[in-house]
C-alpha positions in Angstrom: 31.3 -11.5 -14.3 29.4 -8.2 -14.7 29.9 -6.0 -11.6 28.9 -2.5 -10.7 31.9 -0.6 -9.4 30.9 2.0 -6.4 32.8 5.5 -5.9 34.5 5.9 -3.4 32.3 6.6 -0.2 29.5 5.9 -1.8 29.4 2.6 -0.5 28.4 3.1 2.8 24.7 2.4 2.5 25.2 -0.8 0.9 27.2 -1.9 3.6 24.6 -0.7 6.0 22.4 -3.2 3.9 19.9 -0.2 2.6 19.2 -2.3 -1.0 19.0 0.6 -3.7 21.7 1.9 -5.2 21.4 4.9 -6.9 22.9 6.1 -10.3 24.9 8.4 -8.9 26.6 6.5 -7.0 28.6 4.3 -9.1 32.0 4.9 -10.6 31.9 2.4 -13.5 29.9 -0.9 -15.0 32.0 -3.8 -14.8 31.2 -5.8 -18.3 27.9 -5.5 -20.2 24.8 -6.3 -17.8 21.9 -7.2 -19.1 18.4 -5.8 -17.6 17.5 -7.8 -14.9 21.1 -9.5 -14.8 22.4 -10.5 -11.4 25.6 -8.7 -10.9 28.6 -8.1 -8.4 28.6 -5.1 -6.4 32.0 -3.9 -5.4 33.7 -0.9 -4.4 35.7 1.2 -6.0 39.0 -0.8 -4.4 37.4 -3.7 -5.9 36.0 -5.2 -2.8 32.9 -7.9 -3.0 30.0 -6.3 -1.4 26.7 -8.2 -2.7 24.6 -9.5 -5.4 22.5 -6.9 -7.3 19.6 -7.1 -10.3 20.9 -4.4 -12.6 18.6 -1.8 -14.1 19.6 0.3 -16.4 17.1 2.6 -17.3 15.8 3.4 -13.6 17.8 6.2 -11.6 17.7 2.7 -8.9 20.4 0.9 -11.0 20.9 -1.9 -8.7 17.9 -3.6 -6.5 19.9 -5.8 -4.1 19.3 -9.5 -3.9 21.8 -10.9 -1.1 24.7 -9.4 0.8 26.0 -13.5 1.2 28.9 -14.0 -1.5 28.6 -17.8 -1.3 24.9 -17.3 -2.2 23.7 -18.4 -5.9 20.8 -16.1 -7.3 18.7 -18.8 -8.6 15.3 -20.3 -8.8 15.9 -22.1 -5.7 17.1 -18.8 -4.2 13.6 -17.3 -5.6 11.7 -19.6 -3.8 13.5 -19.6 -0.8 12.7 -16.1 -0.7 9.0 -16.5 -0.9 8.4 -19.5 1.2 10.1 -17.3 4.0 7.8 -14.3 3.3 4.5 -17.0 3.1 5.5 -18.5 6.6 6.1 -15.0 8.2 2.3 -14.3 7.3 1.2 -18.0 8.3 2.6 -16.9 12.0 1.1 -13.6 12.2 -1.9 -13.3 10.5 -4.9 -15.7 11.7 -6.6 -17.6 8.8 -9.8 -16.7 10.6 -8.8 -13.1 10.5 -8.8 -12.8 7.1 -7.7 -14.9 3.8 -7.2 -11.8 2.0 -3.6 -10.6 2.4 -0.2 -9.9 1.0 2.0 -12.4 1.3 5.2 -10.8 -0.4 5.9 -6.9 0.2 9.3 -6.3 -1.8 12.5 -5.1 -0.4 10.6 -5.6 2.7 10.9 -9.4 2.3 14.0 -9.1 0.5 12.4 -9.8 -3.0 12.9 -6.5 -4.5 9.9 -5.6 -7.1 7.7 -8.4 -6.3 4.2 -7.7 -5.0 1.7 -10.9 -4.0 -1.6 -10.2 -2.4 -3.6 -13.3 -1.7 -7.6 -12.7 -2.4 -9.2 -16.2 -1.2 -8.2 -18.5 -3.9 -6.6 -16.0 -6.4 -2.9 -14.3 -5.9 -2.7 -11.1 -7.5 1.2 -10.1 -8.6 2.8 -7.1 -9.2 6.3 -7.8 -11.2 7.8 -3.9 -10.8 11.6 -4.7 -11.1 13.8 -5.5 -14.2 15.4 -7.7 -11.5 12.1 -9.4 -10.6 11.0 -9.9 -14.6 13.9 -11.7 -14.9 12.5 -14.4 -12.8 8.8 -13.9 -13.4 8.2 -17.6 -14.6 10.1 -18.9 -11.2 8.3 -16.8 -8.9 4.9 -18.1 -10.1 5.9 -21.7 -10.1 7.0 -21.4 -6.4 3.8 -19.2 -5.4 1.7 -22.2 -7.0 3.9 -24.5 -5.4 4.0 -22.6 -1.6 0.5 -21.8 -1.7 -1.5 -25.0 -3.9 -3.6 -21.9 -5.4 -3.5 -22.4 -9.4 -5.5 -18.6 -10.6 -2.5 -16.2 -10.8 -3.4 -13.2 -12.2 -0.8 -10.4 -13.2 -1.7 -6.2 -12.6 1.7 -4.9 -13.4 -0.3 -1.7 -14.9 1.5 0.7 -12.6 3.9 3.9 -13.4 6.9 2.6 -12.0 7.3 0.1 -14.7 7.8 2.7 -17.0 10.6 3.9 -15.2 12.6 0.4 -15.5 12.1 0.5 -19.1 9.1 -1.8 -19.1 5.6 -2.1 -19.9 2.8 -2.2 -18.4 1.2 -6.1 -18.2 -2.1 -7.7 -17.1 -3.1 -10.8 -17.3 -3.2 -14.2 -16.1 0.0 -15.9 -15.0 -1.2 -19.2 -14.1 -4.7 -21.5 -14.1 -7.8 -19.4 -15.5 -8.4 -16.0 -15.0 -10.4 -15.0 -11.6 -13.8 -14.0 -11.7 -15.0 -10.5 -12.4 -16.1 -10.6 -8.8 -15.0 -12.6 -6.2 -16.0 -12.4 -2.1 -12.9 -12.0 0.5 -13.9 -12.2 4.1 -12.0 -10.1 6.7 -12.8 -9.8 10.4 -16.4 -11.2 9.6 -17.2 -9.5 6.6 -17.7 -9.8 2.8 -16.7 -8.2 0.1 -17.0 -8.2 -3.5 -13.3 -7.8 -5.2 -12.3 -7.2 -8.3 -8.5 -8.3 -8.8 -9.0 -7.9 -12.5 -9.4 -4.2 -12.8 -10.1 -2.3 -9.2 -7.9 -0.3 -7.7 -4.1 -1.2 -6.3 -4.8 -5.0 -6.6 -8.0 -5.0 -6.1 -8.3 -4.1 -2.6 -6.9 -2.2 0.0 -6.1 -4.9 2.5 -3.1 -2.8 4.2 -5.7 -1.0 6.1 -7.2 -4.0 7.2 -6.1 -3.5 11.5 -7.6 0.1 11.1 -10.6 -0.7 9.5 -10.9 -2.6 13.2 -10.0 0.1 15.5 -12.5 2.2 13.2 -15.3 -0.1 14.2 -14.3 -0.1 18.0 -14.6 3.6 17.7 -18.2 4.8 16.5 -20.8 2.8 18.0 -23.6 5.0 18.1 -21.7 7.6 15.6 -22.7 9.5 12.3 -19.9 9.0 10.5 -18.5 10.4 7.1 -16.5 8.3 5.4 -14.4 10.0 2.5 -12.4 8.5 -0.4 -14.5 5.2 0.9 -14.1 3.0 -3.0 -15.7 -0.1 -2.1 -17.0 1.1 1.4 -14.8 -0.6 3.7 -14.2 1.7 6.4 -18.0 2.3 5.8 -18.7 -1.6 6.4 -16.4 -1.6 9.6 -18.3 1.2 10.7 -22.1 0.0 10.1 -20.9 -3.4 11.8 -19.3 -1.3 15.0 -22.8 0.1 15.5 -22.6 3.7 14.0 -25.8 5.5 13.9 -25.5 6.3 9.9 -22.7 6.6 7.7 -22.7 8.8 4.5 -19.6 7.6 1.9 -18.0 9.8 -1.0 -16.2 8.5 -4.0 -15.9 10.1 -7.4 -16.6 7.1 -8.9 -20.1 5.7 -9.6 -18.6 2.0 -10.2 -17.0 2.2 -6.7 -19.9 3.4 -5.0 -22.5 0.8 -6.4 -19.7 -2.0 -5.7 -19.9 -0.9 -2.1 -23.6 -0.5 -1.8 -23.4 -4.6 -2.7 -21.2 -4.6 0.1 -23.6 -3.6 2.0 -26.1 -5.5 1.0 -24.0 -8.6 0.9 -23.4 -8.2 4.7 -26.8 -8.0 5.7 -27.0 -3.9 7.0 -30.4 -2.0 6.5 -29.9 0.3 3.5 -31.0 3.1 5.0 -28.3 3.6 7.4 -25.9 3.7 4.3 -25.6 7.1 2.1 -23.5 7.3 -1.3 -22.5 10.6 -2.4 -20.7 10.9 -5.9 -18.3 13.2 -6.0 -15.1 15.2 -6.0 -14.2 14.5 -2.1 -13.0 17.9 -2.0 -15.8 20.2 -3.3 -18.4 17.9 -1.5 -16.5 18.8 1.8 -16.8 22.4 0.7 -21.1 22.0 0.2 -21.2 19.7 3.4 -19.7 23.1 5.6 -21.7 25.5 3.7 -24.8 23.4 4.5 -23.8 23.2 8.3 -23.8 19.7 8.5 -21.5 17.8 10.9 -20.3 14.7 12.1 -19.0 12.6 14.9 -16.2 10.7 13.4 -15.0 11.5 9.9 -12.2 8.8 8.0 -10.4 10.7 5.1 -8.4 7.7 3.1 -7.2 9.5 0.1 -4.8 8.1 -2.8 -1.4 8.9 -3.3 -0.9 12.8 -3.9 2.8 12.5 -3.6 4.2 9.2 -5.0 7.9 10.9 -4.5 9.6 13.6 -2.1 10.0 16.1 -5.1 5.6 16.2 -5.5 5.9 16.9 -1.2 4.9 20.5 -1.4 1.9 20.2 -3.7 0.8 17.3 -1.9 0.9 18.8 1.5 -1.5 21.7 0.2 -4.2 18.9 -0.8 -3.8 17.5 2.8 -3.6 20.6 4.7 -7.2 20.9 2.6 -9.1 18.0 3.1 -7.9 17.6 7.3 -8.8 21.3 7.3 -12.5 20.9 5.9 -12.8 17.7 7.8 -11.8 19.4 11.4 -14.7 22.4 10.5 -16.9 19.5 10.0 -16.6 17.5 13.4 -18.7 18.2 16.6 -16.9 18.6 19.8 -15.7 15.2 21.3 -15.7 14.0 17.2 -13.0 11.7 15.7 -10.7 12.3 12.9 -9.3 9.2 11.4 -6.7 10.8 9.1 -4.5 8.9 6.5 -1.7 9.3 4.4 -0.6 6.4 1.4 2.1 9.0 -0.5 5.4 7.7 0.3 6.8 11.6 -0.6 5.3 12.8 2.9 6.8 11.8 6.1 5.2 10.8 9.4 6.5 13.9 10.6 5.4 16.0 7.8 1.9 14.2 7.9 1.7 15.0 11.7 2.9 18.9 10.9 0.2 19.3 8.1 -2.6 18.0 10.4 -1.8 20.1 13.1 -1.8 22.9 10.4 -5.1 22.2 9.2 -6.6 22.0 12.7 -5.0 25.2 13.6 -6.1 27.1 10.8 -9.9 25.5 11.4 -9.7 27.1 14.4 -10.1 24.2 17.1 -7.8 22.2 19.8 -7.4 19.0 19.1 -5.5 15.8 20.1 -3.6 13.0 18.7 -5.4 9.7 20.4 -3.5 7.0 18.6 -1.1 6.5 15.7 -1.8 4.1 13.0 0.0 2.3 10.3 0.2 -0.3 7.8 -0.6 -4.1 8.8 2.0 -6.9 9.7 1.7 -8.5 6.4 3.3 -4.8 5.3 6.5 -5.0 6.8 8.8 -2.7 7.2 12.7 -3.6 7.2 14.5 -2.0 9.2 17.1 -1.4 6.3 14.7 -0.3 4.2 12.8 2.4 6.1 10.8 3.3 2.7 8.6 0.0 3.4 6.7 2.5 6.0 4.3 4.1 4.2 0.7 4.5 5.1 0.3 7.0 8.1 -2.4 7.1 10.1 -4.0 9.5 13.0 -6.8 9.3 15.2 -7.7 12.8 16.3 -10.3 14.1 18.3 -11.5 17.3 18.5 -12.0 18.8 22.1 -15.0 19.4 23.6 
């Protein structure tokens, strides 16, 4: 059978379970693997060491499927997989909480490339892995199967296809496609969701737990609310009782879409504002003008998708925390996130404490915040953590 053959040392990490492995680290290909063939991994003294999907055009050449030798990579083995990942939400997550969610997070749920976020009666998958388009047609019959839902719609238009040496696919999987709009509810709320076309898959239900702890936070509160896309952290905010909320987006589409959120939810218009805009020169006009806030929620997207875009990134933080500290009143709230899996926790915490030292005021961390449960994190694959969060306030 095909095998990739590890150098010597180089196998530790395997061993240690950690499912990548790297080009660099293997001596020689046993065989000629396929993409997306299941192979053996062995070291270089020819020992078995696990099953791998094999990937030859990624610098991860192997995604690991099972360290268990007797195991047979399978469609059974597929749906084994996913029923386990479905019943971990099922037991965490509340149906009245929410029936927007993901119910399969990758290497986290030891499905490596496979992304499923549930949106009421649609599931939205991302197929990012040679490994996992190998078996795309036996992870949507067990979804349909584990779940009874019969739209599956596909929004495998991401980057990292590109680098396994595949395209970039939409479209509908299974049963008709979904709606242009359909309505999600979470804690209480509605929204209007796009799986077809808006952003990630449609919605960014990872912050879901801190869109919560934002609404426990600014009763009373005029709040800023930057980056805000559909206005989520802005509906969380109008429903905690903040006094207004003003929302900036650079795009016009995501600022109407959450301006029907609004609406849909029932709030008076007038405590909503909608700025279109670059986030960053708007932050600029908003301290030139004097203006200032009492809590401020800067979700940005990914400025640093690998370690090696770290530095550049960190400048575009450092920026935007920096402006937002200058913009808070004494006693204000800083609700600070980072998505970029190239910055650290540590890093993050560094460039905040940067930013408010260069603004020129003492501030605190209150709380620490992260992704939800139906995000795990492995704790072999450390990688699965990252969306950083901070609650700061400002000192009066």
């Amino acid at each position: 059978m095909a095998a990739i053959c590890l150098k010597s040392g180089r196998d530790k990490s395997v061993r240690q379970r950690h499912p990548w492995i790297f080009s660099g680290a293997i001596h020689h290909l046993q065989g000629d693997p396929q993409m997306g063939e299941t192979v053996e991994v062995r070291s270089e003294a020819g020992e078995w060491l696990a099953w791998a999907a094999y990937s030859p055009f990624s610098q991860i050449r192997g995604r690991i499927w099972s360290w268990e030798q007797g195991e047979s990579i399978d469609a059974g083995f597929m749906r084994r997989r996913l029923e386990q990942a479905v019943r971990m939400r099922q037991a965490l997550i509340p149906p009245e909480e929410t029936n927007a969610l993901r119910l399969v997070y990758g290497e986290s749920d030891r499905l490596p490339g496979v992304v499923v976020d549930r949106y009421a009666g649609v599931l939205a998958v991302q197929i990012l892995s040679a490994g996992a388009e190998a078996w795309r047609q036996a992870l949507v019959d067990g979804l349909v199967e584990l779940t009874g839902l019969q739209q599956v719609y596909e929004r495998s238009d991401v980057d990292v296809r590109s680098l396994e040496g595949l395209p970039e696919r939409t479209g509908s999987l299974h049963g008709s496609p979904p709606p242009g709009r359909l309505v999600i509810r979470e804690s209480g709320l509605d929204f209007n969701v796009d799986v077809c076309t808006g952003q990630k898959t449609g919605f960014y239900i990872d912050q879901r737990r801190n869109r919560q702890r934002v609404g426990e936070l600014v009763a009373g509160r005029k709040v800023l609310n930057c980056f805000c896309y559909s206005g989520a952290f802005s509906l969380y905010a109008l429903a905690g009782g903040a006094a207004r909320v003003l929302s900036i987006d650079s795009s016009a589409d995501a600022l109407a879409l959450a301006a029907e959120n609004v609406a849909l939810n029932g709030f008076p218009a007038e405590k909503a504002d909608w700025l279109e805009g670059d986030v960053f020169h708007e932050l600029r006009r908003l301290r030139d003008r004097a203006e200032s806030f009492d809590a401020i929620i800067l979700d940005p997207p990914k400025f640093a998708p690998t370690a090696a875009q770290a530095e550049r990134a960190a400048r575009g933080y450092k920026d935007i925390n920096l402006l937002a500290f200058k913009l808070l009143r004494p006693g204000g709230l800083l609700f600070t996130f980072s998505c970029s899996g190239g910055i650290s926790a540590d890093l993050f915490q560094k460039i905040v404490a940067g930013a408010a030292l260069d603004a020129g005021v003492d501030a605190r961390i209150v709380e620490h915040l992260a992704q939800g449960p139906d995000h795990p994190v492995a704790l072999n694959f450390p990688e699965g953590a990252y969306l950083k969060g901070l609650v700061c306030q400002v000192s009066k």
